[in-house]
C-alpha positions as CSV (number, residue, x, y, z in Angstrom):
1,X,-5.1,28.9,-9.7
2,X,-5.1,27.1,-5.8
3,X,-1.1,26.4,-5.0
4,X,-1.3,22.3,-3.9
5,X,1.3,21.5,-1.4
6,X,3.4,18.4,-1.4
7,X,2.7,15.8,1.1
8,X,5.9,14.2,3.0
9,X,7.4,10.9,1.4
10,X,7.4,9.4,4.1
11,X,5.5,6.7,4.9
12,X,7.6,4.8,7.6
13,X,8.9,2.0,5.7
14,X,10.1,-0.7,6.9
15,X,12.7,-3.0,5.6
16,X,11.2,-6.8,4.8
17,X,12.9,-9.8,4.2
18,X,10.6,-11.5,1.5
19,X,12.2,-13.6,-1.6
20,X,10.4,-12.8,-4.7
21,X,11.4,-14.7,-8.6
22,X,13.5,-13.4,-10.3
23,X,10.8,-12.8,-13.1
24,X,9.1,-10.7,-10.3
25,X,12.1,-8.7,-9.8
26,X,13.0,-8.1,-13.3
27,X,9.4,-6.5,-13.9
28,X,9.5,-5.0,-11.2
29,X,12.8,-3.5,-12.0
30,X,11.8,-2.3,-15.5
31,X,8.5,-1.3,-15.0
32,X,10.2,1.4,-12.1
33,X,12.0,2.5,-14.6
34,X,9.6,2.8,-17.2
35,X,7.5,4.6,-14.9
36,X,10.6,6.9,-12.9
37,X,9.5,5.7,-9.7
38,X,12.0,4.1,-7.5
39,X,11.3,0.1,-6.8
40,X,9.9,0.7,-3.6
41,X,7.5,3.3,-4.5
42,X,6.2,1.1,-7.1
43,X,5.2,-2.0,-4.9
44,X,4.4,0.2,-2.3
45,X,2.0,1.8,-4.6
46,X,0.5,-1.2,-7.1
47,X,0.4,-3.1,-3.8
48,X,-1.9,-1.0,-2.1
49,X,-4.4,-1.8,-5.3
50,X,-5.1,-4.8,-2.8
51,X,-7.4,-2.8,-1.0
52,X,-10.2,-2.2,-4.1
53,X,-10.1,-6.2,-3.3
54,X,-13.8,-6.5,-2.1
55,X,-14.0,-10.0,-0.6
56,X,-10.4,-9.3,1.2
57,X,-11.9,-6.9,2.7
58,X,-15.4,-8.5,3.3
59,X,-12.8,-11.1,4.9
60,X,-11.4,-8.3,7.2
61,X,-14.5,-7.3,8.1
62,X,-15.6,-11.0,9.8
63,X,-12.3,-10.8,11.7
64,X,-12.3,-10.4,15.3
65,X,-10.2,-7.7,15.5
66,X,-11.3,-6.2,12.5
67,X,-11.1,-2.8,13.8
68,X,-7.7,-2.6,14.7
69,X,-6.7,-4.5,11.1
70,X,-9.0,-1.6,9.1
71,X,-7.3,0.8,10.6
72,X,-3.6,-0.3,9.7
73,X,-4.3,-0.9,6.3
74,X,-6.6,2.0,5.6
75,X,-3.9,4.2,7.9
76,X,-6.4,6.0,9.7
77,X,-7.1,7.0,13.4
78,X,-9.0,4.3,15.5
79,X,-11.9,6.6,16.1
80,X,-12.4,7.4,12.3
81,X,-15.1,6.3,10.4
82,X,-14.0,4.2,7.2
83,X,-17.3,4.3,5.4
């Protein structure tokens, strides 16, 4: 049996000042604790589901800096390759 390690929480998070529904908030709320994840770690984590978005990121692609956006949201080192 291989011994898997656990990877560091953190993922420097940053506070954001965004005003959501209360609706929003209220599913967000139960569905964290449905699931035992804190509120944070559930948007952080549903919200990266934006990325299996292929014309947002066909749209990142025909931006001029594309580069330097791919490589924030795919959190990777400049010289990387994505593919």
């Amino acid at each position: 049996m291989e011994i898997r390690f656990i990877e560091p929480k953190n993922k420097r998070a940053e506070k954001v000042g965004w005003k959501i529904s209360e609706r929003t908030r209220s599913i967000v709320k139960y569905y964290a604790e449905y699931t035992e994840f804190t509120e944070d770690e559930l948007v952080d984590e549903f919200l990266l589901n934006i990325l299996n978005d292929k014309k947002f990121l066909k749209w990142v692609e025909s931006k001029r800096y594309n580069k330097r956006i791919l490589t924030q949201i795919f959190d990777i080192e400049e010289d990387e390759d994505i593919g």
